[in-house]
Every structure is written in structure tokens, then in C-alpha cells.
C-alpha positions, -999 to 999 in steps of 0.1 A, spaced: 0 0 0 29 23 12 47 15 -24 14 27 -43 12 57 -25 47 64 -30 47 60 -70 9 77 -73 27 104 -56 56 106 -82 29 106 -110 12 133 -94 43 156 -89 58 149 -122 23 156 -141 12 188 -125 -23 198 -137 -10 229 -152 9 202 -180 -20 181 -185 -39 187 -217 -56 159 -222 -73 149 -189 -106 169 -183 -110 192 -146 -135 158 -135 -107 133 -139 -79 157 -122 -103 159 -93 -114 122 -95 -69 113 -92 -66 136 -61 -98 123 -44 -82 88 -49 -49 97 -33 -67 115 -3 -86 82 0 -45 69 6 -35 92 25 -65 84 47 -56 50 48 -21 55 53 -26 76 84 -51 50 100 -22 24 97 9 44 103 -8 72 123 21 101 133 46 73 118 30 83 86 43 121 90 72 114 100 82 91 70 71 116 47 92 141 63 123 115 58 112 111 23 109 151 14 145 156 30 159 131 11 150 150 -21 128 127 -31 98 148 -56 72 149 -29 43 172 -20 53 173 18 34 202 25 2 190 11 8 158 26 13 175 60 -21 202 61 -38 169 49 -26 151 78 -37 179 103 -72 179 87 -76 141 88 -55 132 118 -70 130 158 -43 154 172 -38 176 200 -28 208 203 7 191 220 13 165 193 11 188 168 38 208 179 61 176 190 55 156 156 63 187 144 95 188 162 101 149 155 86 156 115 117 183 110 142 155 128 135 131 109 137 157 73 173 166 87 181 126 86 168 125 52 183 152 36 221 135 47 215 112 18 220 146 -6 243 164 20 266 129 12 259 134 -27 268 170 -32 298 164 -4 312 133 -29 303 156 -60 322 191 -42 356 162 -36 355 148 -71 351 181 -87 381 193 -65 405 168 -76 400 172 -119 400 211 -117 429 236 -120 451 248 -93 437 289 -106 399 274 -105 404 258 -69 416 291 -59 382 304 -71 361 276 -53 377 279 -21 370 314 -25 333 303 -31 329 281 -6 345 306 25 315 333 11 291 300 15 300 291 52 302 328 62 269 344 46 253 313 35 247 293 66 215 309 72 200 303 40 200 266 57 173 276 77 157 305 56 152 280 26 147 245 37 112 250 41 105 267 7 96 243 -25 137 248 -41 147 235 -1 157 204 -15 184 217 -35 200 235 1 214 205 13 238 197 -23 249 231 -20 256 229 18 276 193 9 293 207 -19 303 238 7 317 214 33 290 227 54 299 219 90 273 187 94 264 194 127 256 235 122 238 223 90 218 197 108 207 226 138 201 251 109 180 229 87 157 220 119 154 256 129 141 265 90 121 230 87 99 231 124 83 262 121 71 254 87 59 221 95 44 235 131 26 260 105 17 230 84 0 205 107 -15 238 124 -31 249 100 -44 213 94 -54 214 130 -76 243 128 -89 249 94 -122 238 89 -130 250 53 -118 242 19 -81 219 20 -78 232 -14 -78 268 -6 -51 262 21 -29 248 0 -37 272 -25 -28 299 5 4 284 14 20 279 -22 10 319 -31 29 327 7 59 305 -3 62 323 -35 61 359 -20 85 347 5 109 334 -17 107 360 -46 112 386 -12 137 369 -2 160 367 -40 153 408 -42 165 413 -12 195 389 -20 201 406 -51 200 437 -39 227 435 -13 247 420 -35 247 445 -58 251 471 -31 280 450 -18 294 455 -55 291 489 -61 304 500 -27 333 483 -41 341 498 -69 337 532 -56 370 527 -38 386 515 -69 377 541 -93 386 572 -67 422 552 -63 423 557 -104 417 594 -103 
């Protein structure tokens, strides 16, 4: 049962309804009811397991819709106002644990590279990776949560990232999000659809605030810079 879910899953994330042409509104509606029927059934056998596992599965980068998976859970699930915020606190454990399997990747992938290029273009990465661990370590926690989180934990490999600061950072960005998650499960009575629909438009703010901003003190960073420069010319 746990493997169908698994691969519907897959299908469902790799065919988004925005790329399907062919398949009418009734039988979109009719796959998701079908999968919520799962879900259902997943939680009455697994119960809080159920969370948890998905959480290990999301950190591993696996495609998964963890945070419709986890607002469904809230909805569905008997919990109390305390479980919510320890399987929240367990859920974000157990995503750390998950993602190591891409930490390990992107560390193996960040040694390999090392070794074929030049001794000019090491220069440059260490370089890279010293910016990473010094203004980058919060972007652990900042982005983990977001839908592009899964990618954080190649970078942080490829970085060298500390495992231990990379393990406290990526709980601190993944609990609130999944304490927001299972809340809003918890209490919302209305529409699931909406919430979800709620959540993704937040995400998307967030992170489009959050690359301006990025961008922006970047640039600032750059042009304060040259200013120096070009007065030393005159």
C-alpha cells in the first residue's frame, strides 16, 4: 500500500495539472480524491509514523508534495494541540536525517570536482565556498522550508558545510514550517484546497522577497566596491 502511495505520488508531482492537456477538470479531481482516500488510509495504519516518514522522504529530495501531505494530515489526523507541535518537532528530525543522503551526494560531488580542476579554479572555489559558510549558513534555515529547499542540502555538501551546524540550521528553518503545516491542518475547517492554494501563493512571496532582497545587497556589496577603486584611479 505504502509503495502505491509512493509512485501515485511521483505521478502526481511529475504531471502537475497545469501540463495536463488531455485529462478533463473531472478526472484531475477524481486522481486527487483517490490519493486523499490513501492518504487516509495510510494515516489509520501508520498514524504520526506516517508524518514522519514523509518528512524523511521530502529531506531526502525525493519529488514529494510534503506540504500538502502534512495540512492533509492535520485535517484528517485526531491530534492535540501538544502533538502537533512535537511531531512537528520529531517531522523536522526526521527531514534533517533525510536530507544527509544529498548532504553525502553534493559532499562526494564538491571532492571529485576538487580533484579534476585547476590549481587557478580551486583558488576560485575555495574562495566560493569561504563566502558559503560565512553568509550562506543561514540560507540553511531560511530556505529549507520553501519548494527549491531540497536543493540547500547539495549546496551545503558541496560547501563542506559543518554537518552538525547544518543539521541545527535545517531544523530551525524545517519546524516552524511544519508547526505551521500541521496547524493549519489542525484548525482549518473550510476548503483543504484553498489552504494549500494559500500556502504555495505565501511561499512564493516569500521566496521572490527573499532573492530581491539577496540581489539587492549584493549589488550594493558591488558597487560599494568599486567606488574605492575608481577614486584610487583618479
Amino acid at each position: 500500500m505504502l509503495g502505491e502511495y509512493i509512485i501515485y505520488i511521483w505521478s502526481l508531482w511529475v504531471e502537475p495539472p497545469h501540463f495536463i492537456i488531455l485529462e478533463s477538470n473531472l478526472e484531475w479531481i477524481m486522481r486527487w480524491v483517490v490519493l486523499l482516500d490513501w492518504m487516509t488510509r495510510l494515516f489509520e495504519e501508520w498514524g504520526v509514523w506516517g508524518i514522519l516518514f514523509s518528512q524523511l522522504l521530502e529531506g531526502s529530495s525525493f519529488p514529494f508534495v510534503g506540504s500538502a501531505f502534512i495540512v492533509t494530515a492535520g485535517i484528517l489526523m485526531d491530534l492535540s494541540w501538544l502533538d502537533v507541535v512535537w511531531v512537528s518537532l520529531g517531522g523536522s528530525l526526521f527531514y534533517t536525517v533525510g536530507s544527509y543522503i544529498p548532504y553525502s551526494i553534493g559532499l562526494k560531488l564538491g571532492e571529485s570536482a576538487e580533484r579534476k580542476i585547476s590549481s587557478d579554479k580551486r583558488a576560485k572555489l575555495d574562495k566560493t565556498k569561504k563566502a558559503i559558510r560565512k553568509y550562506g549558513n543561514w540560507c540553511v534555515a531560511v530556505l529549507s522550508p520553501l519548494p527549491i529547499g531540497n536543493v540547500v542540502p547539495f549546496f551545503a555538501g558541496m560547501s563542506k558545510m559543518n554537518i552538525w551546524k547544518y543539521s541545527l540550521l535545517t531544523v530551525m528553518g524545517t519546524f516552524p514550517a511544519t508547526l505551521l503545516f500541521l496547524g493549519i491542518g489542525y484548525f482549518y475547517s473550510g476548503e483543504k484546497g484553498r489552504a494549500m492554494d494559500v500556502i504555495l501563493l505565501l511561499q512564493a512571496i516569500f521566496f521572490i522577497a527573499f532573492t530581491v532582497t539577496t540581489l539587492l545587497i549584493t549589488v550594493m556589496k558591488f558597487v560599494g566596491k568599486r567606488k574605492p577603486n575608481q577614486q584610487k584611479n583618479f
